[in-house]
Each structure stands twice: as C-alpha cells, then as structure tokens.
C-alpha positions in Angstrom: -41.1 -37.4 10.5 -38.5 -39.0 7.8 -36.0 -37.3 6.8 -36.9 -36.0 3.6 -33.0 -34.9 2.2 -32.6 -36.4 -1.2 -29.4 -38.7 -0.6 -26.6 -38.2 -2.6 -24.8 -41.2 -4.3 -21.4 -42.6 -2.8 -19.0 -42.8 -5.5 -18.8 -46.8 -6.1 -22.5 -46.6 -6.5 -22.8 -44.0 -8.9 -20.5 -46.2 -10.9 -22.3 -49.2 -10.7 -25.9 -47.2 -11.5 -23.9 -46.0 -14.9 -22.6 -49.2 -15.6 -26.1 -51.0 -15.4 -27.7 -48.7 -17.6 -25.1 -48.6 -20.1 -25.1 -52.3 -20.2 -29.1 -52.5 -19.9 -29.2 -49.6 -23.3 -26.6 -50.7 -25.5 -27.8 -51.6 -28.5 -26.5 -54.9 -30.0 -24.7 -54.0 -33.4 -23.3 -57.8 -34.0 -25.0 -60.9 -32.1 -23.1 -63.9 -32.2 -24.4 -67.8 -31.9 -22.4 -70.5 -30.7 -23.4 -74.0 -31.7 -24.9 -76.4 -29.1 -22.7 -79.1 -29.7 -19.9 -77.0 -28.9 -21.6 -75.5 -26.1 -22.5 -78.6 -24.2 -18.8 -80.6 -25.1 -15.8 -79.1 -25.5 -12.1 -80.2 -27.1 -9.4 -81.9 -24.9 -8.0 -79.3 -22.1 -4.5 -81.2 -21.8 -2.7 -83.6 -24.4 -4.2 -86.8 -24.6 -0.9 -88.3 -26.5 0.3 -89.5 -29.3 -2.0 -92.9 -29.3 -4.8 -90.9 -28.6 -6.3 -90.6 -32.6 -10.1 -90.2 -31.8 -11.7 -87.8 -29.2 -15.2 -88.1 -28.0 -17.5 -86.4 -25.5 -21.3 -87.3 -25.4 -23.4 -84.5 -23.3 -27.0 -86.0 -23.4 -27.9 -86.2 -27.1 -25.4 -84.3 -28.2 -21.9 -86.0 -29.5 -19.1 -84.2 -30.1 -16.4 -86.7 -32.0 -12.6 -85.4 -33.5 -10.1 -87.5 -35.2 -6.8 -86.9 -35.6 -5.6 -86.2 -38.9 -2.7 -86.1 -41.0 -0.4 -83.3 -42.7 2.5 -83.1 -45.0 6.0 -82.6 -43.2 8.3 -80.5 -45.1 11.4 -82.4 -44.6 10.2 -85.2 -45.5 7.1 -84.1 -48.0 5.7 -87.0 -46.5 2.4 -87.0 -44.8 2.9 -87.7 -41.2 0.0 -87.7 -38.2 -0.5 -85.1 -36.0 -2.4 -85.5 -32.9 -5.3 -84.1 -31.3 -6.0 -80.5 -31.0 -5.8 -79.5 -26.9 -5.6 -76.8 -25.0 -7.4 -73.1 -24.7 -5.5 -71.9 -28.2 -7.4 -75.3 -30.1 -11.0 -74.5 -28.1 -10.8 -70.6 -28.7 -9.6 -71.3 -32.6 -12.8 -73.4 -32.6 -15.3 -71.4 -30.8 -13.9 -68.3 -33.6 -14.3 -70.2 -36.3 -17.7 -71.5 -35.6 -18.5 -68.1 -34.8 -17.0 -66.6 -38.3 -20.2 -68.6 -39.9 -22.9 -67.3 -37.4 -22.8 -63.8 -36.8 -25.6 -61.7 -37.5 -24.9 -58.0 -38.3 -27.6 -55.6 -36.9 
C-alpha cells in the first residue's frame, strides 16, 4: 500500500507554485506592441564612425534604414552632422518611443 500522507511543500517549491500562479492570474492593465521592423533589426550596437552616414539591416522583407542627420551647434549656430545613433541608450530610446504610440490601456 502507498503511502497516502499528503506531502508538504519544501520551501523553494512553494515559491515557485505562488509565483506561477501569480504570473498565470494577473490581469494585463497596459499591453504594449512593438513594431516588426524593429523587432526583426535593430540599431548599431557599437559606433560605426564618423563616415558611417547611412545604417541598414534587411531581416527577410523587412528593411530597417537610418541616416545620419544634422543639428545646430551652439558655438557656432551652425548646423553640423552628427553620426549614427549606437549603443543600448539609442536602441532602448527607440524601442520607448515606438512603444509611447502603441500601448493599449485595458
């Protein structure tokens, strides 16, 4: 015959049964939508230099393309380029701004 003594939970376990069904429960009160484009390419991850004025990545059919701009330098109120946006600041600025447009409140 089985032993038939319910079993009690080890710590660690309990933890991870609560955490499951909070995650499995919680109701959504903002979804958010990235764009595919975004999703499938994604901005330059180191600096591509100053020569560098247009960025492309292709991901199947979708193209992502960035060109270098200009802006107006104080010192000078001249316009003068500036380069390529790079790094995780530039691809997180982009990803929250993309997202400011497509969030759905619930």
């Amino acid at each position: 015959m089985k032993d038939t003594k319910p079993r009690h939970l080890t710590l660690v376990k309990k933890r991870n049964l609560e955490a499951s069904v909070s995650i499995a429960t919680e109701v959504l009160k903002q979804l958010a939508f990235q764009h595919t484009v975004l999703c499938l390419t994604c901005m330059p991850y180191r600096d591509p230099g100053d020569e560098v004025r247009v960025w492309e990545r292709k991901q199947g059919s979708i193209l992502l393309h960035v060109e270098a701009g200009y802006a107006i330098d104080p010192s000078t109120e001249r316009y003068a380029k500036i380069g390529l946006p790079f790094g995780p600041k530039a691809r997180l600025i982009l990803a929250h701004l993309n997202l400011d447009g497509f969030c759905l409140d619930y």
